[in-house]
N, CA, C and O atoms as a MOPAC input file, in Angstrom:
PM7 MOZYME 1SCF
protein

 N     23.35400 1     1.76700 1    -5.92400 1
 C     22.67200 1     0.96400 1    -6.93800 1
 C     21.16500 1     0.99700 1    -6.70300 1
 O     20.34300 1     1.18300 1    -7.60000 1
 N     20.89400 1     0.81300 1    -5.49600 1
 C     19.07600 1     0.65100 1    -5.03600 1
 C     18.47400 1     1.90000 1    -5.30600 1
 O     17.29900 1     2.05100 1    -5.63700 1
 N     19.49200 1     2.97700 1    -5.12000 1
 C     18.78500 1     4.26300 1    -5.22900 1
 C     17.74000 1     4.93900 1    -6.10400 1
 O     16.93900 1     5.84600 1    -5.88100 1
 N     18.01500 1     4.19500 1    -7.18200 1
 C     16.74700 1     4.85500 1    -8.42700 1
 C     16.36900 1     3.56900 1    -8.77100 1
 O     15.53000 1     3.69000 1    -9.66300 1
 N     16.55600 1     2.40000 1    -8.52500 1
 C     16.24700 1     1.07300 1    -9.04500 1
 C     14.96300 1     1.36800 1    -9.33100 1
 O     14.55300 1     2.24400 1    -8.56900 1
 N     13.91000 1     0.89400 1   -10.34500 1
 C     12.19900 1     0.88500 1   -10.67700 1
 C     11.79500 1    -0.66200 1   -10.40900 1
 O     12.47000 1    -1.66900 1   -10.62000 1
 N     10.73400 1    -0.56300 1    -9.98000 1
 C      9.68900 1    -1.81900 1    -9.71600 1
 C      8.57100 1    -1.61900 1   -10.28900 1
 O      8.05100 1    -0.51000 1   -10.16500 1
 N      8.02200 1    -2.49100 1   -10.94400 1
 C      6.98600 1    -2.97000 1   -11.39600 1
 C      6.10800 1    -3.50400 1   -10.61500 1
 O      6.39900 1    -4.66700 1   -10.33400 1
 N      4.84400 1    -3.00600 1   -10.00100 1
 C      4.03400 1    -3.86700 1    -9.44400 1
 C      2.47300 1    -3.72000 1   -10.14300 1
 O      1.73300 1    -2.75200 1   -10.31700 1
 N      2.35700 1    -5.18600 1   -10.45300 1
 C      0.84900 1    -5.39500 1   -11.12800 1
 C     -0.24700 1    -5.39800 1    -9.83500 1
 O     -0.08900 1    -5.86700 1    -8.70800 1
 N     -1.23400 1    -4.80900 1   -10.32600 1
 C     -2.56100 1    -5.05600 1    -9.16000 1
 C     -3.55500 1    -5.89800 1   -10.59400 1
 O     -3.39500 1    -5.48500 1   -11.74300 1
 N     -4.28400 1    -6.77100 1   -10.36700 1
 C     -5.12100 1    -7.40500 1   -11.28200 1
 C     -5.14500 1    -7.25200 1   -12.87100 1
 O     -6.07700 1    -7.38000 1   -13.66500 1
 N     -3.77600 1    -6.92700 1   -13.06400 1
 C     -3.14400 1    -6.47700 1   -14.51400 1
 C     -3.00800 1    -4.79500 1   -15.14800 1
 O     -2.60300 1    -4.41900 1   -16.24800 1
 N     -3.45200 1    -4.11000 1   -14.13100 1
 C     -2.86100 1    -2.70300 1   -14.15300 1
 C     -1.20400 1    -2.40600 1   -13.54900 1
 O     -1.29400 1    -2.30100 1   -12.32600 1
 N     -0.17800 1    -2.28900 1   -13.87000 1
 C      0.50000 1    -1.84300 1   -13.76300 1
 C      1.48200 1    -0.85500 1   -13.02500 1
 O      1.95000 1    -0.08500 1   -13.86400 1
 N      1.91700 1    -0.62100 1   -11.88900 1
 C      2.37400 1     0.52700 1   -11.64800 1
 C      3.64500 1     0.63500 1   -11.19600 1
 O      4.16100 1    -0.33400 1   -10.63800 1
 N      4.40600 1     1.93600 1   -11.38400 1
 C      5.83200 1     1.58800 1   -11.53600 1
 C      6.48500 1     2.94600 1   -10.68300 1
 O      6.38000 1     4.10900 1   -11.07300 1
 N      7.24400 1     2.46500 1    -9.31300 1
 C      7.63700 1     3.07500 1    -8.66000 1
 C      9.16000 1     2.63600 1    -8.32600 1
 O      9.61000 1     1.64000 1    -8.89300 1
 N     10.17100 1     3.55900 1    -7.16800 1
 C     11.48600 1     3.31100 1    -6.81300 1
 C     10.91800 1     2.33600 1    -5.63700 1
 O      9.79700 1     2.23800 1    -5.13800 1
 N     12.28800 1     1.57300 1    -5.36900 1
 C     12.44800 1     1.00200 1    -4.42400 1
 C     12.83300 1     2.05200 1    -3.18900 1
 O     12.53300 1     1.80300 1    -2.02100 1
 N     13.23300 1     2.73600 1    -3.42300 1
 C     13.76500 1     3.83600 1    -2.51300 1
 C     12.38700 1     4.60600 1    -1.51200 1
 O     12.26300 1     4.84000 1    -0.31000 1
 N     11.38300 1     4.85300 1    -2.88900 1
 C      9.98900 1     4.87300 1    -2.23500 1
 C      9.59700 1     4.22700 1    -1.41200 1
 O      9.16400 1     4.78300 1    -0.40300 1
 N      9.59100 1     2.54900 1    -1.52800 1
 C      8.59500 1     1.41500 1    -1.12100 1
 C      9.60000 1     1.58100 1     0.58700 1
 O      9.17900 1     1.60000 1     1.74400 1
 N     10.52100 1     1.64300 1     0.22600 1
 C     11.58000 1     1.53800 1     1.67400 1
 C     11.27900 1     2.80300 1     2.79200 1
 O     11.70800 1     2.74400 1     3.94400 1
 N     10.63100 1     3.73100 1     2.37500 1
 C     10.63100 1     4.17900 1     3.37600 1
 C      9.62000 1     3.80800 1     4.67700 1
 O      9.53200 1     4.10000 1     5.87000 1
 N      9.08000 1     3.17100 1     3.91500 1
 C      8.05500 1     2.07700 1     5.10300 1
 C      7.77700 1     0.88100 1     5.43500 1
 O      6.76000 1     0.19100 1     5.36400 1
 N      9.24100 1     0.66100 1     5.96000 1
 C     10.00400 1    -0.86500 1     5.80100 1
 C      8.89800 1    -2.01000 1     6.75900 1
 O      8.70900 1    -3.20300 1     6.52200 1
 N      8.37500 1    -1.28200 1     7.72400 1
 C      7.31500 1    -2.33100 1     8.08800 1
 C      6.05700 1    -2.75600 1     7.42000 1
 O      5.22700 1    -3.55800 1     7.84900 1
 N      6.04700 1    -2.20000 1     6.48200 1
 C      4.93700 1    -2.36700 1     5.82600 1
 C      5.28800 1    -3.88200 1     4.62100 1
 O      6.36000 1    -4.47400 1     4.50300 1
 N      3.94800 1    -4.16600 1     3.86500 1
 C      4.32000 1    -5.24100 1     2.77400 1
 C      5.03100 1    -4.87000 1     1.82900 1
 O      5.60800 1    -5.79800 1     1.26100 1
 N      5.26200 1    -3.61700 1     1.33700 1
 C      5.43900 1    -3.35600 1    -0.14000 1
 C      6.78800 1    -2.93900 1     0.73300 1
 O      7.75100 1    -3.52700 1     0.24300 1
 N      7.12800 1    -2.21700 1     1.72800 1
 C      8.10400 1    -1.50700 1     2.21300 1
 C      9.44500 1    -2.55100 1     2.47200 1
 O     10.62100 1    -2.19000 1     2.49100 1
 N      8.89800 1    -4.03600 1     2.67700 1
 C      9.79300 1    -5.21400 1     3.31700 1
 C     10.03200 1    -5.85900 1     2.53600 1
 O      9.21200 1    -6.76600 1     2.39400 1
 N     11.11500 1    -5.85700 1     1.64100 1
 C     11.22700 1    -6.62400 1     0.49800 1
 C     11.18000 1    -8.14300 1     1.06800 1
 O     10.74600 1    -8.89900 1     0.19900 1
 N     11.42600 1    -8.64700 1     1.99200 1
 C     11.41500 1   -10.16300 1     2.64700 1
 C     10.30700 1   -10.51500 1     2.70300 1
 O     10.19800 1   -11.72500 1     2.50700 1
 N      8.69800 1    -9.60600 1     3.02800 1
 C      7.37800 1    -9.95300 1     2.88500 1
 C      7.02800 1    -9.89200 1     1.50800 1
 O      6.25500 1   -10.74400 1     1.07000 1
 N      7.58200 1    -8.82200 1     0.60200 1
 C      6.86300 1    -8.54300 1    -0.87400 1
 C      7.70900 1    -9.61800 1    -2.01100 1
 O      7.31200 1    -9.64200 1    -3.17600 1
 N      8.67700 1   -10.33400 1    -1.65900 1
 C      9.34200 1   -11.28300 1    -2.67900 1
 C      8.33900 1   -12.34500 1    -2.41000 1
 O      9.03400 1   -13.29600 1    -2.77000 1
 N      7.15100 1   -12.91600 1    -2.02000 1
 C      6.31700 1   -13.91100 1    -1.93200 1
 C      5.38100 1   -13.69000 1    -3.09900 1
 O      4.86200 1   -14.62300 1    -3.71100 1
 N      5.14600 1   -12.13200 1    -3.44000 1
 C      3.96600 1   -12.28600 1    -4.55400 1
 C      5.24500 1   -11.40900 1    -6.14400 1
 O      4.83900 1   -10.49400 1    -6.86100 1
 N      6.86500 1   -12.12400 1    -6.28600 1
 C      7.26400 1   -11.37500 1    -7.23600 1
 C      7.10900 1   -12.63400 1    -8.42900 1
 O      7.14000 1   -13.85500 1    -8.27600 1
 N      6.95400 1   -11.91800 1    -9.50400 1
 C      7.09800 1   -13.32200 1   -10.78000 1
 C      7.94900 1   -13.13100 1   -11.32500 1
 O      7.89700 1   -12.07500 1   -11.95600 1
 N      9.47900 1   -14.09800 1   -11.49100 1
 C     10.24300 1   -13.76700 1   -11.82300 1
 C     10.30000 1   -13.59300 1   -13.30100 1
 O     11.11900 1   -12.87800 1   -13.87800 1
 N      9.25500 1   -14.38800 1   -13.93900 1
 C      9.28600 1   -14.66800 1   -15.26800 1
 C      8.77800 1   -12.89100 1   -16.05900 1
 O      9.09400 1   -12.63400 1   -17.22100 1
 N      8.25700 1   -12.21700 1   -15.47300 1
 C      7.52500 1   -11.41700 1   -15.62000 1
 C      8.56500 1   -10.06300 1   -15.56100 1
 O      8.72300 1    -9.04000 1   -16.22800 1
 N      9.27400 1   -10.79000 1   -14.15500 1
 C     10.04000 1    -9.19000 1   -13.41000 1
 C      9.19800 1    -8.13900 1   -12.67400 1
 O      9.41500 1    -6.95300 1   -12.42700 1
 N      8.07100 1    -9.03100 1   -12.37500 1
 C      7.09900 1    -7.87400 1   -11.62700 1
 C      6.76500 1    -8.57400 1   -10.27400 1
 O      7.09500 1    -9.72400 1    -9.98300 1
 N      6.28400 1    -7.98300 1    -9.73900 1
 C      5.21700 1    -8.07000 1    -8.35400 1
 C      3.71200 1    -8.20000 1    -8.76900 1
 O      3.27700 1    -7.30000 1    -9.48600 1
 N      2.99100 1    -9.06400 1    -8.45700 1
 C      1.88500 1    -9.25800 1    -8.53400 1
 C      0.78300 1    -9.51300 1    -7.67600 1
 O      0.91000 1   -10.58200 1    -7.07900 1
 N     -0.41500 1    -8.79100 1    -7.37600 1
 C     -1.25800 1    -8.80800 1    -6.53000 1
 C     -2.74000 1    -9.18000 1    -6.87200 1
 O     -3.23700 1    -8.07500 1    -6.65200 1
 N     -3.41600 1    -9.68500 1    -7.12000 1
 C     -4.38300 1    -9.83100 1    -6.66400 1
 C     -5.68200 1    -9.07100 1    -6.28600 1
 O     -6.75000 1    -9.62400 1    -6.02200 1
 N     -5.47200 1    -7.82000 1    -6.29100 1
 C     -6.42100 1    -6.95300 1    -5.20000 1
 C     -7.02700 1    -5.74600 1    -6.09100 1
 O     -6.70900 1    -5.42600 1    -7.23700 1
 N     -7.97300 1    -5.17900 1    -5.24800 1
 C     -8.70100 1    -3.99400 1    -5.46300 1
 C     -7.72700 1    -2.76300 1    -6.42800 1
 O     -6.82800 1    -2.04900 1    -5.98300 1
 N     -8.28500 1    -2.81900 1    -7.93500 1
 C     -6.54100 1    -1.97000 1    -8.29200 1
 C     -7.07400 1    -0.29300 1    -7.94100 1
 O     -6.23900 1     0.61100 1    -7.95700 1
 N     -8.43800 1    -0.03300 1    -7.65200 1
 C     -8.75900 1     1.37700 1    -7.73000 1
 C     -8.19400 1     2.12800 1    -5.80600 1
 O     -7.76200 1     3.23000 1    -5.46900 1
 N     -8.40200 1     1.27400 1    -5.27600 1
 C     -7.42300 1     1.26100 1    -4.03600 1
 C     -5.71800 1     1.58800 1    -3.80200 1
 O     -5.07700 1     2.14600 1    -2.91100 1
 N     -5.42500 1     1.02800 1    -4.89900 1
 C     -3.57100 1     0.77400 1    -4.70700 1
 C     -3.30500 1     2.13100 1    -5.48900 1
 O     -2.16500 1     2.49100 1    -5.19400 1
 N     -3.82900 1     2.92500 1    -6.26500 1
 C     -3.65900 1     4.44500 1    -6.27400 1
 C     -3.18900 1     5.00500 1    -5.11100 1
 O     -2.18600 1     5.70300 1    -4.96700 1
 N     -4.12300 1     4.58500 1    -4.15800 1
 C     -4.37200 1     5.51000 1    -2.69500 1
 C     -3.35000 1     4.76800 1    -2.29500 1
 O     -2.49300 1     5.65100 1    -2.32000 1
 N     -2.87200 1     3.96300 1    -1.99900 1
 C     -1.49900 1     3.01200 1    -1.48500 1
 C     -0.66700 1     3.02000 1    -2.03300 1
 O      0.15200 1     2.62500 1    -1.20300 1
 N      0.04500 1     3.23900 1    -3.22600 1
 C      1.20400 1     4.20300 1    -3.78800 1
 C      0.93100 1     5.19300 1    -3.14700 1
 O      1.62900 1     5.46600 1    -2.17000 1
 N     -0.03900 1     5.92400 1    -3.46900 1
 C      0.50600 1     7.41100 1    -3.42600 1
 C      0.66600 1     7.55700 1    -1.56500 1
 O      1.27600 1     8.57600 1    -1.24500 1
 N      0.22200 1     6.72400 1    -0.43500 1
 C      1.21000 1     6.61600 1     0.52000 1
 C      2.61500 1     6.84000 1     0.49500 1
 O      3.29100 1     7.73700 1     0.99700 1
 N      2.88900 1     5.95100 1    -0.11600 1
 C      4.34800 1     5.81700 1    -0.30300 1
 C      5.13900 1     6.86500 1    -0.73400 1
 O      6.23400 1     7.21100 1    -0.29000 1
 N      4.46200 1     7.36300 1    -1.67800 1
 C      5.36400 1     8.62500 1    -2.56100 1
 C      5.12000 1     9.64900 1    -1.67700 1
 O      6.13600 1    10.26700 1    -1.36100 1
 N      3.80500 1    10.12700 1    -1.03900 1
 C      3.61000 1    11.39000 1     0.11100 1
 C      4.40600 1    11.22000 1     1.48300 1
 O      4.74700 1    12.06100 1     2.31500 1
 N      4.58600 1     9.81900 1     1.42900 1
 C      5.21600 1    10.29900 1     2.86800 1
 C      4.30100 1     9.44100 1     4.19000 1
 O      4.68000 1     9.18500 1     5.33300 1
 N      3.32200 1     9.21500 1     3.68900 1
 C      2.54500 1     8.92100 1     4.50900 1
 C      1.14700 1     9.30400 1     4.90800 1
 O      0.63900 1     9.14100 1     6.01700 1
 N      0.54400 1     9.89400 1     3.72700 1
 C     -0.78400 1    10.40200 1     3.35700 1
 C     -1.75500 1     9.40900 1     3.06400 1
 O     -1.67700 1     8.99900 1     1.90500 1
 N     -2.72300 1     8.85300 1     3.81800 1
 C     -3.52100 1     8.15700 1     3.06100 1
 C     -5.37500 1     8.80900 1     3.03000 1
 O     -6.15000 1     9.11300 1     3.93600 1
 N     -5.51900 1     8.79900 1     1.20600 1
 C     -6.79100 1     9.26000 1     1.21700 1
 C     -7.70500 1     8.02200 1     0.04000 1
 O     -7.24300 1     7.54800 1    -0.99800 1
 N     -9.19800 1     7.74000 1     0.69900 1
 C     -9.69500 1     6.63200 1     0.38000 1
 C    -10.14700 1     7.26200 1    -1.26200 1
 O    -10.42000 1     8.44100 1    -1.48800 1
 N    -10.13800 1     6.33200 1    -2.11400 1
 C    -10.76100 1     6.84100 1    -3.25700 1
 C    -12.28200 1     7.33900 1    -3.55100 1
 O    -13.08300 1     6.51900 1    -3.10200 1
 N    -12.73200 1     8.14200 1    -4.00500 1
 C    -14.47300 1     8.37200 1    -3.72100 1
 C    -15.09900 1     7.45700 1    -4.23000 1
 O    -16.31100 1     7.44300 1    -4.01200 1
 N    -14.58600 1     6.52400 1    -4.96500 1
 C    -14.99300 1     5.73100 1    -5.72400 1
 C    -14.84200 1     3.93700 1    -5.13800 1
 O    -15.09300 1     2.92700 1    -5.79600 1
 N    -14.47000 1     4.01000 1    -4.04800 1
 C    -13.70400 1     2.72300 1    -3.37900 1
 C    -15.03300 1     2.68700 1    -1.76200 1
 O    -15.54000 1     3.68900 1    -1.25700 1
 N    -15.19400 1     1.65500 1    -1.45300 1
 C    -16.48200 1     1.49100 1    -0.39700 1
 C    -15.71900 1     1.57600 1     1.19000 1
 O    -15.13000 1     0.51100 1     1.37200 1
 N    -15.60300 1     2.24300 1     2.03600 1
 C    -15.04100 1     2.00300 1     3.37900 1
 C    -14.54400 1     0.45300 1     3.34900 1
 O    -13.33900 1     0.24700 1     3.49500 1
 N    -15.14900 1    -0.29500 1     3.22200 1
 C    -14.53200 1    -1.32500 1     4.48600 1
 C    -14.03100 1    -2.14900 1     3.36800 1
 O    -13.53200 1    -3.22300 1     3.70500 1
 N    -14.06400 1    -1.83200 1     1.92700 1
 C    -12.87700 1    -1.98200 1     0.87700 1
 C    -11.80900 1    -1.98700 1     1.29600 1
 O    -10.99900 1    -2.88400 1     1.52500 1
 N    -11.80300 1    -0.72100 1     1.42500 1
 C    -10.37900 1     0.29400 1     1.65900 1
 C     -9.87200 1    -0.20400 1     2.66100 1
 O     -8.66800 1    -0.42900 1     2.78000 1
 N    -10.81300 1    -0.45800 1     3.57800 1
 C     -9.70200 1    -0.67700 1     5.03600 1
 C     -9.28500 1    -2.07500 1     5.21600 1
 O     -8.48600 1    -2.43100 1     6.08200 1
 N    -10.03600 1    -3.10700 1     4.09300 1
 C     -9.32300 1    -4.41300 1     3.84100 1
 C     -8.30200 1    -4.37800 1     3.00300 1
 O     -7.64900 1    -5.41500 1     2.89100 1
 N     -7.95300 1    -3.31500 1     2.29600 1
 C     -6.22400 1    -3.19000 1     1.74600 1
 C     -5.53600 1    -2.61800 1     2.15000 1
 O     -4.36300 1    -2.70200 1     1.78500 1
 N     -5.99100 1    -1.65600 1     3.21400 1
 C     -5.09400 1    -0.90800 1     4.36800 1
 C     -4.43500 1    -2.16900 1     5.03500 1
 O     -3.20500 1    -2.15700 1     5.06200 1
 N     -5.14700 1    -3.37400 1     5.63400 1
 C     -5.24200 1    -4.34900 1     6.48700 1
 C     -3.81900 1    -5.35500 1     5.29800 1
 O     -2.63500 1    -5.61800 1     5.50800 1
 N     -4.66200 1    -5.61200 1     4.22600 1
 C     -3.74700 1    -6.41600 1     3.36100 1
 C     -2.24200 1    -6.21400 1     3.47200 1
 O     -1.33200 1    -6.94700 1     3.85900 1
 N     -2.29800 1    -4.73600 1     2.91400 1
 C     -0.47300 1    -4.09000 1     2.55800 1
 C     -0.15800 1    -3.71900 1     3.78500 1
 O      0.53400 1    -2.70000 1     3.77800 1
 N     -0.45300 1    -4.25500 1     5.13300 1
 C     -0.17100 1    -3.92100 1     6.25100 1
 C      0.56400 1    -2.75800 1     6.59700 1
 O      1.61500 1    -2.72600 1     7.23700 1
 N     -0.17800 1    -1.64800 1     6.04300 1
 C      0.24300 1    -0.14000 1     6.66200 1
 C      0.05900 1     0.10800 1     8.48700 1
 O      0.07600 1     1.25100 1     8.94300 1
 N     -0.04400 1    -0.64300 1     9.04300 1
 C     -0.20900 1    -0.65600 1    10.41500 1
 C     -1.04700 1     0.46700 1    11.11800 1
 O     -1.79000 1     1.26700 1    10.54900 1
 N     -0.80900 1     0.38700 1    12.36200 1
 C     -2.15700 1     0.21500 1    12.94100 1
 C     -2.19300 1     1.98600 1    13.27900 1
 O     -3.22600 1     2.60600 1    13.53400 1
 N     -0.85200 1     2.56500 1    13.21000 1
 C     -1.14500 1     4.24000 1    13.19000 1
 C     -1.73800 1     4.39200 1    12.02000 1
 O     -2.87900 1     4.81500 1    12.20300 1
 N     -1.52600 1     4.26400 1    11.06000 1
 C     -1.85900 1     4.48900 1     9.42200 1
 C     -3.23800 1     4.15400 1     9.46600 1
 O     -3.97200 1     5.01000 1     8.97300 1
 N     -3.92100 1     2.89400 1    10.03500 1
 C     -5.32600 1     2.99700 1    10.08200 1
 C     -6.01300 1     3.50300 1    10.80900 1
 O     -7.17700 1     3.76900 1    10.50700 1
 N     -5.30900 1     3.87500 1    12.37900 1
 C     -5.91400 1     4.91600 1    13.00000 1
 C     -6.07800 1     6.79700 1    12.46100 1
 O     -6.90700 1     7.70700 1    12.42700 1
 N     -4.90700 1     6.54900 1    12.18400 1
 C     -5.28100 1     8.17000 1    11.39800 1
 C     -6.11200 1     8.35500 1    10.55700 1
 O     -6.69500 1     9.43100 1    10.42400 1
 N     -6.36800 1     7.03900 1     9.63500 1
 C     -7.56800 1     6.93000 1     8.37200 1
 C     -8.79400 1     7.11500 1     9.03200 1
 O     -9.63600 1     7.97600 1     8.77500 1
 N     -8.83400 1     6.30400 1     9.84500 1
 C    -10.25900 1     6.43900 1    10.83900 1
 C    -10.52400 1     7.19400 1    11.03100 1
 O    -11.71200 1     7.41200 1    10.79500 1
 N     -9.67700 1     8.33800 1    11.64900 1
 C    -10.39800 1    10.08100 1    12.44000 1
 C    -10.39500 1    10.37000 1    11.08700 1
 O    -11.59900 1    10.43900 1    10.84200 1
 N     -9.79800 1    10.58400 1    10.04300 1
 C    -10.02000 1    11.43900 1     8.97800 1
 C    -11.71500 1    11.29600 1     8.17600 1
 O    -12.47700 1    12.09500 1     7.63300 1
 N    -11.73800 1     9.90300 1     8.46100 1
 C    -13.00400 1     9.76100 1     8.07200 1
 C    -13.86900 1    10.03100 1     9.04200 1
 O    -15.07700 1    10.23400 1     8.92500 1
 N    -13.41600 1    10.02800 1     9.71100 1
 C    -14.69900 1    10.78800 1    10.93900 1
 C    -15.24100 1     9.68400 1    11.79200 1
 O    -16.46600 1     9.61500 1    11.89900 1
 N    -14.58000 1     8.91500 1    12.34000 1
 C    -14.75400 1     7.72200 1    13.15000 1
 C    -14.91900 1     7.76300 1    14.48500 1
 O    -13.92600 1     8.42300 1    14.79200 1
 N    -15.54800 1     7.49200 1    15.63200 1
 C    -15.53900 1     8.22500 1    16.90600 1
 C    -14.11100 1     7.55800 1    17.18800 1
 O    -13.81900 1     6.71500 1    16.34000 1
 N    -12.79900 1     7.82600 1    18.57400 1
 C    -12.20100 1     7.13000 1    19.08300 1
 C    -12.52600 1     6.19600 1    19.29400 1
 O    -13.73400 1     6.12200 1    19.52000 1
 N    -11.58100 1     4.66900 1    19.37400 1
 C    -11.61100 1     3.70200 1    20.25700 1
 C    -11.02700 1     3.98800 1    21.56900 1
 O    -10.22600 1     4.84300 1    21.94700 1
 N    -11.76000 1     2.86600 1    22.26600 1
 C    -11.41900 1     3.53600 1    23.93200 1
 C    -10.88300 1     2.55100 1    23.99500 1
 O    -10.93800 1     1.44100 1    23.46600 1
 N    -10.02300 1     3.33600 1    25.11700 1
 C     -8.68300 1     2.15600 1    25.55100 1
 C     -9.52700 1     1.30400 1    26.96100 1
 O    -10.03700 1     1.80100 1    27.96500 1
 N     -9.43700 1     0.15900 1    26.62200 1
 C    -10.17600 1    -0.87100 1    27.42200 1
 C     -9.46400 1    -1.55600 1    28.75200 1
 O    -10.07100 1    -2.40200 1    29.40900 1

């Protein structure tokens, strides 16, 4: 039944519509944990609703659908981005890999 199920999730009234099957493959994440993401669903609506940066959540779907690709929008400011990395809690490999990609020196292990 879950297998092709569609979700609706609004970002500041844009729209976007993916499987659950998607969102699951990154069950630690917000969108991935249906037990964290039923806090922002409207039932009246039948959607998920957020709040946030919608030119960002491009780049945060399309996580989801790649597999695990994340690329910042050219159009989105660093420390934007890495406050909705932080938000949809893609964790802390997902923001470390963002970091070197952007060209970040290492953090040193202290």
């Amino acid at each position: 039944k879950d297998c092709c199920e569609r979700v609706v999730i609004n970002v500041s009234g844009l729209r976007f519509e993916t499987q659950l099957k998607t969102l699951a493959q990154f069950p630690d994440t917000l969108l991935g944990d249906p037990h964290r993401r039923i806090h922002f669903f409207d039932p009246l609506r039948n959607e998920y609703f957020f709040d946030r940066n919608r030119p960002c959540f491009d780049a945060i779907l399309y996580y989801y659908q790649s597999g695990g690709r994340l690329k910042r929008p050219p159009n989105v400011p660093l420390d934007v981005f890495m406050e909705e990395l932080k938000f949809y809690e893609l964790g802390d490999e997902a923001l470390m890999k963002f970091r070197m990609d952007e060209g970040f020196p290492k953090e040193e292990e202290g």
